[in-house]
C-alpha positions in Angstrom: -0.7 -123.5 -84.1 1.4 -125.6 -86.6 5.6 -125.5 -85.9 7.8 -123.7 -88.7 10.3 -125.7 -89.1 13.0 -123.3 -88.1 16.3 -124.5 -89.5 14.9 -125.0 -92.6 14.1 -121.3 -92.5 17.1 -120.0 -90.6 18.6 -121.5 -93.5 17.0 -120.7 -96.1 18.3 -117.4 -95.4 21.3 -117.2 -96.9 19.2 -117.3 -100.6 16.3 -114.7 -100.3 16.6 -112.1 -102.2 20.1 -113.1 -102.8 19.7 -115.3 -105.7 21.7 -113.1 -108.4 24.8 -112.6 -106.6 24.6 -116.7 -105.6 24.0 -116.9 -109.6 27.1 -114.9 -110.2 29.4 -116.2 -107.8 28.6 -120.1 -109.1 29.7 -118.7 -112.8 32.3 -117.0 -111.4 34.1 -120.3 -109.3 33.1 -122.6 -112.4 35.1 -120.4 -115.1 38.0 -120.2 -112.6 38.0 -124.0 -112.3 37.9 -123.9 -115.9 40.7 -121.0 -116.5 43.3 -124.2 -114.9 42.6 -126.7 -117.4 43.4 -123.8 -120.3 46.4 -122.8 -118.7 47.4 -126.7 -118.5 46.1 -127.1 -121.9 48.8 -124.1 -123.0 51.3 -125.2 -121.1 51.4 -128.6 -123.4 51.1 -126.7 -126.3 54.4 -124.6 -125.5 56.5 -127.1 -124.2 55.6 -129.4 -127.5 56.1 -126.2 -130.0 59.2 -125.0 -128.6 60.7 -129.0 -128.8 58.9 -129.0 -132.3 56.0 -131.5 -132.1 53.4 -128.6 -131.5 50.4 -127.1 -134.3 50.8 -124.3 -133.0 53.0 -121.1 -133.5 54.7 -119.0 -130.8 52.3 -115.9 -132.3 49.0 -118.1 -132.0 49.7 -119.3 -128.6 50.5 -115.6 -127.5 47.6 -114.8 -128.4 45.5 -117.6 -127.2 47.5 -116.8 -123.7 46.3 -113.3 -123.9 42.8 -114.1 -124.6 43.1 -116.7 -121.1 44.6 -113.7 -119.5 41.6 -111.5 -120.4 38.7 -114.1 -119.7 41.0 -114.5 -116.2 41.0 -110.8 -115.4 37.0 -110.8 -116.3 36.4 -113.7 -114.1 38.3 -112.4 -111.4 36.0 -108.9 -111.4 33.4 -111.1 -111.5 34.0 -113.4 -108.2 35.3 -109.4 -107.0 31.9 -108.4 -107.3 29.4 -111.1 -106.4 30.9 -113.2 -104.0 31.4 -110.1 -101.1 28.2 -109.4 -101.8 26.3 -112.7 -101.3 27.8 -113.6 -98.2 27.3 -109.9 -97.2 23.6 -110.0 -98.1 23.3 -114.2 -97.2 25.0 -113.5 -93.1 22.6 -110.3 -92.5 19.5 -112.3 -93.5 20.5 -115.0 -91.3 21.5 -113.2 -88.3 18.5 -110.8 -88.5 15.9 -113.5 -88.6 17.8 -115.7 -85.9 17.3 -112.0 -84.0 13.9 -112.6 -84.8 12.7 -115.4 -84.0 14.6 -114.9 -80.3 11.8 -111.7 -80.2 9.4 -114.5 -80.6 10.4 -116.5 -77.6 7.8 -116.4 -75.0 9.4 -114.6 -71.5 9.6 -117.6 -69.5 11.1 -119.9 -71.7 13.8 -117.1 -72.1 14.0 -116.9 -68.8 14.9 -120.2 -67.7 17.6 -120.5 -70.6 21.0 -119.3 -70.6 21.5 -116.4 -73.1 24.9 -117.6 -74.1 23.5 -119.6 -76.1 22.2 -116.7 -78.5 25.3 -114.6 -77.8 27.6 -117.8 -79.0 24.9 -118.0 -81.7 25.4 -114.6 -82.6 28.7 -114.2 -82.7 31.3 -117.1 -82.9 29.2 -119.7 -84.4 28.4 -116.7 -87.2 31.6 -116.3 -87.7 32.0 -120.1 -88.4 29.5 -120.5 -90.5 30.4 -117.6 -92.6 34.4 -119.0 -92.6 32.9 -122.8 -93.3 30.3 -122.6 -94.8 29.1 -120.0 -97.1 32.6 -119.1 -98.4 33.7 -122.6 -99.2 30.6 -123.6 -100.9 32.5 -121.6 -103.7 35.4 -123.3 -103.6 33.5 -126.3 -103.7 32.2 -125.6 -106.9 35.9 -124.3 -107.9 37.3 -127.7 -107.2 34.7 -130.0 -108.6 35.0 -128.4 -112.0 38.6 -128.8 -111.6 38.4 -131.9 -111.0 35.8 -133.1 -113.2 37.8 -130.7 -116.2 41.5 -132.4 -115.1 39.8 -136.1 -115.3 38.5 -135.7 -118.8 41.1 -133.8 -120.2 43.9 -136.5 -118.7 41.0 -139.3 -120.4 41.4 -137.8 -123.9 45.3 -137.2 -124.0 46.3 -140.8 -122.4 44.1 -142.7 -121.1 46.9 -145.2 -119.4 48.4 -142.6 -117.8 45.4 -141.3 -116.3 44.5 -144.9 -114.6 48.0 -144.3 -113.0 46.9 -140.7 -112.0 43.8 -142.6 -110.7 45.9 -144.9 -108.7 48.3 -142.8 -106.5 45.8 -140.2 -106.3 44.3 -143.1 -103.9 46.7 -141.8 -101.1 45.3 -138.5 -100.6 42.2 -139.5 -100.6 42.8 -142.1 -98.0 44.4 -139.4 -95.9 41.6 -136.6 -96.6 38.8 -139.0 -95.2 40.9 -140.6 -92.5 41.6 -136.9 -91.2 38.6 -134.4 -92.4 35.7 -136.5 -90.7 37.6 -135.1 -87.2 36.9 -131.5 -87.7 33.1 -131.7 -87.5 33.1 -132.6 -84.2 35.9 -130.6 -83.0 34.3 -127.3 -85.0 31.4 -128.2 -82.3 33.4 -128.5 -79.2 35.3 -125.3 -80.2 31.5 -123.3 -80.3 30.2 -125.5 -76.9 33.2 -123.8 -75.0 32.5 -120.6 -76.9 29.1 -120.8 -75.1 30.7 -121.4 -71.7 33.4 -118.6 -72.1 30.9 -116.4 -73.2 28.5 -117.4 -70.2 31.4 -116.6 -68.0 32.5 -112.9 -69.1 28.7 -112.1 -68.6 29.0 -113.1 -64.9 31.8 -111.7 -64.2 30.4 -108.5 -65.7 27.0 -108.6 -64.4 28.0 -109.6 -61.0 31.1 -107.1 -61.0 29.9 -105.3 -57.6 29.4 -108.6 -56.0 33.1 -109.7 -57.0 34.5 -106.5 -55.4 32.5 -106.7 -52.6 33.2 -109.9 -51.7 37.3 -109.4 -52.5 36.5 -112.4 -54.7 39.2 -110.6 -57.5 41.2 -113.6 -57.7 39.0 -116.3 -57.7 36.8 -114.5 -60.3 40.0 -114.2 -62.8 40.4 -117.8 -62.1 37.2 -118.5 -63.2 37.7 -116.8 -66.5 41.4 -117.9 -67.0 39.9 -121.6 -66.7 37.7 -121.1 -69.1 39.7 -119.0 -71.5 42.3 -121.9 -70.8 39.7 -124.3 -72.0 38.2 -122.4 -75.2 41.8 -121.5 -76.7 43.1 -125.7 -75.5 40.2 -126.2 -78.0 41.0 -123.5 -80.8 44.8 -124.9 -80.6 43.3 -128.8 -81.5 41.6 -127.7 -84.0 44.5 -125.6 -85.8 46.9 -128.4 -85.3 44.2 -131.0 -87.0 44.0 -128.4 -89.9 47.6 -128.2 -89.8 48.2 -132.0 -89.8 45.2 -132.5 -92.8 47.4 -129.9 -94.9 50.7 -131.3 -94.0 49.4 -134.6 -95.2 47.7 -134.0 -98.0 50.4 -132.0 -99.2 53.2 -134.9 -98.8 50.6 -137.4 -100.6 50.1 -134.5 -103.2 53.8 -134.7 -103.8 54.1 -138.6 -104.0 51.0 -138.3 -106.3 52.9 -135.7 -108.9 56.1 -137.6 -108.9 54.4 -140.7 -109.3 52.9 -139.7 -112.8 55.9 -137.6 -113.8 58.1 -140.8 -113.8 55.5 -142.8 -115.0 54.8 -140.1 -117.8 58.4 -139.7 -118.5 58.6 -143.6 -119.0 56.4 -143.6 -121.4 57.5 -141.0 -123.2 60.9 -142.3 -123.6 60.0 -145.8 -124.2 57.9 -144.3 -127.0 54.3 -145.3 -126.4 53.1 -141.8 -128.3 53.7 -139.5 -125.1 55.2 -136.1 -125.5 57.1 -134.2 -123.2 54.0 -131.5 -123.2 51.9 -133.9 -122.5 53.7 -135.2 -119.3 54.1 -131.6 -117.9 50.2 -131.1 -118.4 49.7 -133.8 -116.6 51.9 -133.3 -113.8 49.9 -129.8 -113.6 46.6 -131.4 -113.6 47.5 -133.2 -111.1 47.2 -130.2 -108.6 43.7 -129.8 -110.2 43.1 -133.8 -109.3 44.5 -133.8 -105.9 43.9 -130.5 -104.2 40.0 -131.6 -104.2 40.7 -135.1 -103.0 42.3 -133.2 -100.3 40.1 -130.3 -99.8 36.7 -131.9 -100.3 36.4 -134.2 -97.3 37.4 -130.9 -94.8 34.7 -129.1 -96.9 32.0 -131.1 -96.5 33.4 -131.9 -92.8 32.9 -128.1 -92.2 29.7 -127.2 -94.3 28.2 -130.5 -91.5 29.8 -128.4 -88.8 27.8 -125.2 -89.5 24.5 -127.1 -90.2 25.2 -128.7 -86.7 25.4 -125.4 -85.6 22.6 -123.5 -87.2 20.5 -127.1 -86.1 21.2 -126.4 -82.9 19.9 -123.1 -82.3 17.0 -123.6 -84.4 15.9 -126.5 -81.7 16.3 -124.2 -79.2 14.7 -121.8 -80.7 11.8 -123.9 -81.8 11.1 -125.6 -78.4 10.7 -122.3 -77.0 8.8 -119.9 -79.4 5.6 -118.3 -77.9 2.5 -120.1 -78.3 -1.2 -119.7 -77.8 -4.3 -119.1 -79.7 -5.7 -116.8 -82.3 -8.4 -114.9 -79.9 -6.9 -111.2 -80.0 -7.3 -109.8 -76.7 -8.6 -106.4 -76.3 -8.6 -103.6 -73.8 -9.5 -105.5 -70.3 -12.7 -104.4 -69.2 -14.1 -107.0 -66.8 -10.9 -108.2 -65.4 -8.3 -111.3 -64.9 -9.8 -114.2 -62.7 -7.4 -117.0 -62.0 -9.0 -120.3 -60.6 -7.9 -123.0 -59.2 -4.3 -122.6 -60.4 -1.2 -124.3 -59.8 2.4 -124.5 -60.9 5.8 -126.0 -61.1 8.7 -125.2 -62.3 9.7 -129.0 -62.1 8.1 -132.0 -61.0 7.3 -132.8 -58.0 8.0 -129.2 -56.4 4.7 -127.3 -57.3 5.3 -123.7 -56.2 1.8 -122.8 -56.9 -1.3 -124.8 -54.7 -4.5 -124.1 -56.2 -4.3 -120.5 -56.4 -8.4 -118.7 -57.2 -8.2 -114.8 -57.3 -9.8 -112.2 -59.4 -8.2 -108.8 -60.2 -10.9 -106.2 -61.5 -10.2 -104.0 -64.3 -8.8 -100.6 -63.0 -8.3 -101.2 -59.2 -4.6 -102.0 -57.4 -3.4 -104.7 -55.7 -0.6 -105.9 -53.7 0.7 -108.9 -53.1 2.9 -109.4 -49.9 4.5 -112.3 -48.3 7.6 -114.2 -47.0 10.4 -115.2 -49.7 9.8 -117.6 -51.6 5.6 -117.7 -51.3 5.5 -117.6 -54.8 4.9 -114.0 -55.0 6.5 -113.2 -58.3 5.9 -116.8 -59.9 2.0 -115.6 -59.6 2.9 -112.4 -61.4 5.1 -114.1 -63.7 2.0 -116.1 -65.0 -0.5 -113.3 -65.6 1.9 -112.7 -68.3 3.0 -116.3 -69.2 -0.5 -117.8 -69.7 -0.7 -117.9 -73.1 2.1 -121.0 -73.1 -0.7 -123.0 -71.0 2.9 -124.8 -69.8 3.5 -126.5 -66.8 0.8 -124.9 -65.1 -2.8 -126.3 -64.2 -6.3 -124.4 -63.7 -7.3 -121.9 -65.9 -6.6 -117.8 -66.2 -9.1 -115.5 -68.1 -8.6 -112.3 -69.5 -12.6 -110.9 -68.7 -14.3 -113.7 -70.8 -11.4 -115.2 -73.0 -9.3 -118.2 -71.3 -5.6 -117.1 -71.7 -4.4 -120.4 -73.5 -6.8 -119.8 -76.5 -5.1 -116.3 -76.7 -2.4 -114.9 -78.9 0.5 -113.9 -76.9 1.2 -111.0 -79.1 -2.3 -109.3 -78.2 -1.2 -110.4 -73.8 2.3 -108.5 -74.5 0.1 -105.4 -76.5 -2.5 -105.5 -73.4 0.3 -105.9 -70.7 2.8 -104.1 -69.6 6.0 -105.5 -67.2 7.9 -103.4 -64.3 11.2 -105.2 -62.7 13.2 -104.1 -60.1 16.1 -104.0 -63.1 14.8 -101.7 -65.5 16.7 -102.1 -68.5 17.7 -98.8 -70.1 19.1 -98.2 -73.5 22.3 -96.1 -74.2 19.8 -93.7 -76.1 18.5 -90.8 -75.2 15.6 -90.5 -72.8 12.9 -89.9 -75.1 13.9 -93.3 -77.2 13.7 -95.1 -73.8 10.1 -94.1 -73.3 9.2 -95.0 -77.0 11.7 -97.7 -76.9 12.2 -96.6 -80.6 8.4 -96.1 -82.2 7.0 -93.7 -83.3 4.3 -91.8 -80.7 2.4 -88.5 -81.1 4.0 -85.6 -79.7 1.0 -85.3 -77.5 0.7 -88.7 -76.1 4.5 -88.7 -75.5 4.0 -85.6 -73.1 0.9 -86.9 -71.8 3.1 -90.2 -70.8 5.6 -88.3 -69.3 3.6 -86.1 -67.1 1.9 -88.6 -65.4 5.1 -90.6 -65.0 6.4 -87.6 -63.4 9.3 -87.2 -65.5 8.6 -83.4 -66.6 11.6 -82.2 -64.1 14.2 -84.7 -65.4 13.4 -84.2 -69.3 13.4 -80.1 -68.3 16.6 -80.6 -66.6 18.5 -82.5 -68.7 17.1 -82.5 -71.9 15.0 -85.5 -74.1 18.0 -85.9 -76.1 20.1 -87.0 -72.8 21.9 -90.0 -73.2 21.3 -92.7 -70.8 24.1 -94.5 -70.5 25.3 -98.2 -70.8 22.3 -99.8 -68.9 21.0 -96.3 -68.1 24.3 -96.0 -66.1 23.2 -92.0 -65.8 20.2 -92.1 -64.2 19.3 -92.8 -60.9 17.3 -96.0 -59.6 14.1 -93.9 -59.3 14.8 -92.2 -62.8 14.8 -95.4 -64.4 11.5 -97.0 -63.2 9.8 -94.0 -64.0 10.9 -94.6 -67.6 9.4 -98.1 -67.5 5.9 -96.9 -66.3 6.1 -94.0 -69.2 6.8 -96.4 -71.6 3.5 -98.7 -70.1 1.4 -95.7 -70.1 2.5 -94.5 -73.6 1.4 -98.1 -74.8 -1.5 -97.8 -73.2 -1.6 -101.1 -71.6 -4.3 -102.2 -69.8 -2.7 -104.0 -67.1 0.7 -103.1 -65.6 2.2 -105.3 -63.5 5.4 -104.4 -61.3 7.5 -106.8 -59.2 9.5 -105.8 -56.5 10.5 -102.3 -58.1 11.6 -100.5 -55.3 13.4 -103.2 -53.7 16.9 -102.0 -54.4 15.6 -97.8 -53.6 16.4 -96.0 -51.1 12.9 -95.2 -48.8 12.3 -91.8 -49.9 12.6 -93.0 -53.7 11.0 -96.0 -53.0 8.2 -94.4 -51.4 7.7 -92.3 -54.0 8.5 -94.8 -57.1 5.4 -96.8 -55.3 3.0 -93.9 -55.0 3.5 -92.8 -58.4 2.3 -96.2 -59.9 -0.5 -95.6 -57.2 -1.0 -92.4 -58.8 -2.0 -93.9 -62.2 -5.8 -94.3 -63.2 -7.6 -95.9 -66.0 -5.0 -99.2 -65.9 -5.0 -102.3 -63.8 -1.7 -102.2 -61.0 -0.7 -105.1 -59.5 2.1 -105.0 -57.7 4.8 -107.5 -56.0 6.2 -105.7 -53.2 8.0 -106.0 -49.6 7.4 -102.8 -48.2 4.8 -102.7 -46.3 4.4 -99.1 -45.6 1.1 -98.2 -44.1 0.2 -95.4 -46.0 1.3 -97.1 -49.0 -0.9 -100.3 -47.8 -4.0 -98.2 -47.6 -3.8 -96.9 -50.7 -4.2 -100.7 -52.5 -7.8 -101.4 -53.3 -7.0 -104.9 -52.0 -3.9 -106.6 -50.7 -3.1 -110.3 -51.3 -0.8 -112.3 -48.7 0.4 -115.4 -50.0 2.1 -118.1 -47.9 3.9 -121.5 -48.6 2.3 -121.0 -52.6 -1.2 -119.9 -51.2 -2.8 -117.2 -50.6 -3.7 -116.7 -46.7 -5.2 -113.7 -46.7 -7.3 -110.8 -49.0 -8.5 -107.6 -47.9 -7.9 -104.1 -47.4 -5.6 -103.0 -45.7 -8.2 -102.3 -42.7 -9.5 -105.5 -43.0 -6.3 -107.7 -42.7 -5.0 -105.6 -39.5 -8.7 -106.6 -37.8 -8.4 -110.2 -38.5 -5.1 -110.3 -36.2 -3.6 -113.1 -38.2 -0.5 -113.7 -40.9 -0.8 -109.9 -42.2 -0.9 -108.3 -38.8 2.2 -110.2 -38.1 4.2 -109.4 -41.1 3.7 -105.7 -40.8 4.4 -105.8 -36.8 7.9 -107.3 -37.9 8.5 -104.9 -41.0 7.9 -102.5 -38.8 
């Protein structure tokens, strides 16, 4: 499948459908940069009527100032109008297809990444590239025309003058790109312990019960006060560099105007056809000359600083998109054979040893073991195949090899249980659908065999869940998660370790209810081994050391006398 080059898209963005109001704000900035040389322009005029060397009367120039008044009001509605709305328009297209492509990730890439990253993306490196980027491209227009407009008015009214302009404008400059090269990198460190500040507050969050339980109180707030510490130490260089650039350019700004005033006011008084008009427009253009000299370098310091940002998520996101083939897989009717497979996460620790099994459409498995037998990293496949990553042998979907598959038809055909169901703060019935629309019919359908009738009857399908479906129970919420799997008809549903954090009764019946389903493929991770639970498996799998020692029924495993009959003497 050919790569999209993502940042080009990501940015790429900020224009679609949003050319109008880019159109708009462009006019709007050049006619402002404009609107300063007219004003300069008048100012000269003025000065020279009112010492009488002007063309002009004090009734033409007030109207000529009125008409510059009006074109500034007009161009002011104008930037009013169209500039809000481009970046409005330009930050929602980006943000919703960087949300996109995340969706397109495949789960275990995701997985082993760190999903700071996309919050920081989200979030502050959003708000920095809607601060330094898209809102200063503006002013970059703004002060080019001013200073391209200051230049070749200053060239037509004296051009000796203007080489002296030229000249001590030369300090400002110096200073911009001695100084603005600096805040690129320090806009990056700023968003790199963004990422780690963010990573931290989810920690602390998610693992809030383990903190309390553990008294570990103080050590967690010195976690976060480290890393606070760290991000605003960061924030704080980068003001005082922004502070310094503006302190600096401003003093060399001021050397710069009193440098052509006196050199203006020379001129003028040893007669070299200078008028005192003249010399004040100059000493106003001057602002027009230096503030970009000044301004520029930050600018274009920043506008790299947001393309190193939106570069960097874009390579994360590209390295990890799903992959596959084109075959579309449809309803599994033979079943999923896995041969000769094995896996590592990273080399030279295969967790996987040449792993052949076959799972037959419709029937229910187990698969028990020890920790770390590579129970759920075989589970985690069956719905990672598509990748064909890190993993050798070859899984099949009845006749179609997985890695010539489209992952999009493996997520449509199978559906994922956890022992964390995540739950939306919606209401029940938009956890089920997770937000689609479903006949009325199949909906109920989905929920009856889920056995959720008594907790829809009871508290409504409008119930509000909670944060992380905070108000249900344990059992409540896996029961959601097989509705929604039967409601999506998938054809395989594959649970790992759902009941591990249950209490036995719910657990027990949690386990028997995804027992209970027919017409779908169950295969299920689990470390209860409850006999009557056992016996209810069409075929148990015991997997040892990244193999799998044993395969039977449940009868069959406790005749053998071997690893099985061991395992479920100790469990029970």
């Amino acid at each position: 499948m050919k790569t999209r080059n993502v940042y080009v898209e990501l940015k790429n963005q900020f224009h679609r459908d949003n050319y109008v109001f880019f159109i708009l704000s462009i006019v709007g900035s050049f006619l402002s940069g404009l609107l300063g040389m007219a004003i300069s322009w008048g100012m000269r005029e003025l000065i020279d009527t009112a010492s009488g060397a002007g063309r002009w009367s004090i009734a033409e120039l007030a109207v000529l100032s009125i008409a510059i008044t009006v074109i500034f009001l007009l161009t002011s509605l104008l930037t009013y109008y169209a500039q809000p709305a481009y970046i409005r328009k330009a930050m929602r297209n980006y943000k919703e297809a960087l949300f996109s492509r995340l969706q397109d990730k495949n789960i275990t890439s995701f997985r082993s990444e760190s999903t700071s990253t996309y919050l920081s993306a989200l979030t502050n490196d959003c708000t920095s590239i809607e601060t330094n980027y898209l809102e200063k491209e503006f002013r970059f227009i703004y002060l080019m025309t001013s200073f391209v407009g200051s230049l070749v008015m200053m060239i037509f009214y004296s051009p000796i003058l203007t080489l002296i302009a030229v000249a001590v404008t030369l300090l400002p400059l110096l200073v911009s790109i001695l100084t603005g090269g600096k805040l690129a990198s320090e806009e990056v460190r700023v968003s790199e312990r963004n990422k780690s500040f963010t990573a931290t507050i989810s920690d602390c969050l998610s693992g809030f019960s383990v903190v309390k339980s553990f008294r570990a109180e103080r050590e967690c707030i010195a976690l976060f006060s480290k890393e606070n510490r760290n991000l605003e130490n960061g924030k704080m260089i980068r003001r005082r560099l922004l502070l310094l650039i503006g302190t600096l350019g401003q003093l060399s700004g001021l050397i710069a105007q009193l440098g052509v005033f006196f050199a203006g006011a020379y001129l003028a008084v040893t007669g070299k056809s200078m008028t005192a008009g003249t010399v004040i427009m100059f000493v106003n253009l001057m602002n027009f000359l230096i503030q970009p000299v000044a301004e520029i370098p930050g600018l274009l310091a920043g506008r790299r600083a947001s393309r190193a940002l939106i570069r960097r998520i874009a390579d994360s996101l590209q390295k990890s998109t799903a992959c596959g083939g084109e075959e579309k897989l449809e309803r599994l009717e033979k079943g999923i054979s896995m041969k000769n497979i094995s896996f590592s996460y990273e080399e030279g620790k295969e967790v996987l040893h040449d792993v052949s099994v076959d799972f037959e459409a419709g029937r229910s498995y187990a698969i028990v073991g020890g920790s770390g037998s590579g129970k759920s990293t075989l589970l985690h496949l069956l719905l990672s195949g598509t990748s064909g990553a890190d993993y050798t042998g070859s899984i099949c979907w009845d006749d179609t090899d997985l890695t010539h598959a489209s992952s999009d038809s493996l997520f449509t055909q199978v559906s994922s249980i956890e022992q964390n169901v995540f739950v939306f703060n919606s209401s029940i019935i938009d956890n089920i659908t997770m937000f689609r629309d479903f006949p009325e019919a199949e909906v109920n359908e989905a929920i009856a065999r889920a056995h959720l009738s008594d907790l829809v009857s009871t508290r409504g399908r409008d119930y509000l869940c909670g944060e992380n479906g905070g108000g249900l129970s344990g059992g409540e919420k896996q029961r959601i998660s097989v509705a929604r799997s039967l409601l999506k008809r998938s054809s395989v549903l594959l649970a790992d370790e759902v009941t591990a954090a249950l209490d036995a009764e719910t657990a027990h019946r949690v386990s028997s209810d995804i027992l209970d389903l027919t017409g779908i493929t169950r295969i299920v991770v689990t470390h209860s081994l409850e006999e009557n639970l056992m016996r209810r498996y069409d075929k148990i799998l015991v997997m040892k050391d990244g193999r799998i020692e044993e395969a039977g029924t449940f009868d069959e495993l406790m005749a053998k006398n071997s690893y099985f009959h061991a395992l479920f003497t100790i469990a029970a």
